[in-house]
C-alpha positions as CSV (number, residue, x, y, z in Angstrom):
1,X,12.3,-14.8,17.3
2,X,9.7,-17.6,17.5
3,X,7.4,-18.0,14.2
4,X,4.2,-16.2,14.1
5,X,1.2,-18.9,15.4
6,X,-2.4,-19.4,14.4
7,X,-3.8,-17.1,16.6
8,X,-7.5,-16.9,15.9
9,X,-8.2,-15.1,19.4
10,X,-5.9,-12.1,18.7
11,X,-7.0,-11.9,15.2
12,X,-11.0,-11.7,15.6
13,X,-10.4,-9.1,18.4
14,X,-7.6,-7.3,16.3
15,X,-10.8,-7.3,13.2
16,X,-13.2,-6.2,16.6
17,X,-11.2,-2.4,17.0
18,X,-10.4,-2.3,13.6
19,X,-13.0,0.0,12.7
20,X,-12.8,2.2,15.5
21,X,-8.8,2.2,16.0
22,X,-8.9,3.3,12.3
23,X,-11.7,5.9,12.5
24,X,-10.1,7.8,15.8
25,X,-6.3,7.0,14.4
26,X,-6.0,8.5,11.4
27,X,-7.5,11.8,12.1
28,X,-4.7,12.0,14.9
29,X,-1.8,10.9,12.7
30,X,-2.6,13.9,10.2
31,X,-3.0,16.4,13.3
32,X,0.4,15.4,15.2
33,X,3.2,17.9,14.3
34,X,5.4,15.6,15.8
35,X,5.5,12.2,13.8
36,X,7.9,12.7,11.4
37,X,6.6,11.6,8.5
38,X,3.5,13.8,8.6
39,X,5.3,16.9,9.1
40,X,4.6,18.4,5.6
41,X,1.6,19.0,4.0
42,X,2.4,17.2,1.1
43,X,2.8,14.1,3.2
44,X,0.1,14.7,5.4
45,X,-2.4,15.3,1.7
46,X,-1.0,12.0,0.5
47,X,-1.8,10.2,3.4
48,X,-4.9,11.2,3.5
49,X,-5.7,10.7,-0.3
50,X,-4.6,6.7,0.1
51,X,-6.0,5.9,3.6
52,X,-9.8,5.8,3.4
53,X,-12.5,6.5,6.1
54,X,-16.1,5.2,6.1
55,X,-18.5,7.4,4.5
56,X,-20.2,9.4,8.2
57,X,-23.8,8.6,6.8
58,X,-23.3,5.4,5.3
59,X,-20.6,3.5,6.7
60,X,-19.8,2.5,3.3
61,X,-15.9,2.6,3.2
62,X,-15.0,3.2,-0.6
63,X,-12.0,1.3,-2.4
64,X,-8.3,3.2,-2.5
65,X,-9.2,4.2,-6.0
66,X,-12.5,5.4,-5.8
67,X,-11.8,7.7,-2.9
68,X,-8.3,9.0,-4.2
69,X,-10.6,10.2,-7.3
70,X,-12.7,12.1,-4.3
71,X,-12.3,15.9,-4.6
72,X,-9.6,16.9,-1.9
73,X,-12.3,18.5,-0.1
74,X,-15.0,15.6,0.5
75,X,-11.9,13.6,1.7
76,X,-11.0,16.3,4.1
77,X,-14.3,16.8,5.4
78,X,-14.7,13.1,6.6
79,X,-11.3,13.2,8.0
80,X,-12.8,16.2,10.0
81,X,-16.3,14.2,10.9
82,X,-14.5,11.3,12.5
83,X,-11.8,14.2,14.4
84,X,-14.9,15.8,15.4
85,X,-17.0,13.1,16.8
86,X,-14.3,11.3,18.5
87,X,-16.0,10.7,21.6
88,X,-18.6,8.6,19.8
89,X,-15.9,6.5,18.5
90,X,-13.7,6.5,22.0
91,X,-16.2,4.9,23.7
92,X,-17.5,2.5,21.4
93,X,-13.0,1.4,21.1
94,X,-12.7,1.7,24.8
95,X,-15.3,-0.6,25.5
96,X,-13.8,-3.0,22.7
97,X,-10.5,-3.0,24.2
98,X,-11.7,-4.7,27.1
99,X,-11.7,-8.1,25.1
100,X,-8.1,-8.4,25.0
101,X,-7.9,-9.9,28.6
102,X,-6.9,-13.0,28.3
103,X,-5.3,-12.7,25.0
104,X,-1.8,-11.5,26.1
105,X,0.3,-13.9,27.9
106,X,2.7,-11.9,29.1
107,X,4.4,-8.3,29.2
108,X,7.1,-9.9,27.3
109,X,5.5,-11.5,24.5
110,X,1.4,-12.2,23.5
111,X,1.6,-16.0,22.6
112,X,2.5,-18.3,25.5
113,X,5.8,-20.1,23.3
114,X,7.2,-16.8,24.1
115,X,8.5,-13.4,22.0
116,X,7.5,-14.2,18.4
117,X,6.3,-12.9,14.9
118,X,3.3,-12.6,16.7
119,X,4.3,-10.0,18.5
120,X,5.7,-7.8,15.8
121,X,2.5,-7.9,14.1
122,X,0.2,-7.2,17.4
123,X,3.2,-4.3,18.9
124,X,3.0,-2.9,15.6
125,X,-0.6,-2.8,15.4
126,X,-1.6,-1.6,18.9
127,X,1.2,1.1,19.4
128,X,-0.7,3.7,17.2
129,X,-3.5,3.5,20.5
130,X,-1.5,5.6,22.6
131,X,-2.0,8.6,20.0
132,X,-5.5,8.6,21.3
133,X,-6.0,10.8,24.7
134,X,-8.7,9.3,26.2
135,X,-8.2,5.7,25.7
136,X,-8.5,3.8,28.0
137,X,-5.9,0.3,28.2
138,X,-6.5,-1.9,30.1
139,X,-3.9,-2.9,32.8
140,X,-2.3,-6.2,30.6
141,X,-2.5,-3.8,27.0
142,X,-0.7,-1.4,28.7
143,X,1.8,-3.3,30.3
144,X,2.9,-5.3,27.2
145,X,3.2,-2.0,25.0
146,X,5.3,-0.6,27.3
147,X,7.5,-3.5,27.7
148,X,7.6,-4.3,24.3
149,X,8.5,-0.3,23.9
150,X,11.4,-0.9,26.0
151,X,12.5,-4.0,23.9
152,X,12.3,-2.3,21.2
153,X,13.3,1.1,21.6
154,X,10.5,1.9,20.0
155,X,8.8,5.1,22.0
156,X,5.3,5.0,22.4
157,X,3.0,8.2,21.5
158,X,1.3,8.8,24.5
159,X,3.4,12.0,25.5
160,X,1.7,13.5,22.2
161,X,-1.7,12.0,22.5
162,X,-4.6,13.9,21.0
């Protein structure tokens, strides 16, 4: 592999669908049955105790510490807000996701000097999308993910989308 490159581009539009990827994300991951490492409850608790949403009124998105000492159910509820109002949040990433034309260079590989660090980081990052039904890739996302699927033998999720 090539090293990883300065990619300002890929990062400021990676920042852009943060918020958004993360909000409709990890709803789904504690919902799918079939990712392994969320298949008991203890697991899927956990995860949600270190992974922290946005407050839904505020948008104020609380430190790891401060909202593991949360009681169990005000974390639950706001995992529940965001699962409920996905649609808000689907459009507002759908329409974000449109900004990565022009950022990949290829199916193969994102930076131009070919496969690379880079694209460990930015596969890595983008997979979890395709847990989303609804989203909406546009034709060069799609093609690179499921190229770089095919590389890796890494499956995509869109079979269990939700």
């Amino acid at each position: 592999l090539k090293p990883k490159t300065d990619r300002p581009d890929v990062d400021g539009w990676i920042k852009e669908i943060g918020g958004p990827m993360r909000n409709l994300g990890r709803p789904r991951y504690i919902r799918s049955s079939v990712l392994p490492e969320f298949r008991s409850r203890s697991a899927r608790e956990r995860f949600v105790t270190t992974h922290p949403l946005p407050d839904p009124v505020t948008g104020v998105t609380l430190s790891k510490a401060d909202w593991a000492e949360l009681p169990k159910s005000v974390r639950d509820d706001c995992y529940d807000k965001y699962w409920k109002d996905s649609q808000e949040h689907l459009t507002q990433l759908n329409k974000a996701l449109k900004g990565v034309d022009g950022l990949i260079a290829s199916d193969g590989h994102v930076s131009p000097h070919g496969l690379s660090y880079d694209d460990i980081f930015f596969f890595s990052r983008l997979r979890g999308l395709t847990l989303i039904r609804g989203i909406e890739l546009p034709s060069s996302l799609r093609g690179y993910l499921e190229k770089m699927s095919e590389l890796t033998d890494i499956p995509l999720l869109t079979q269990m989308a939700i």
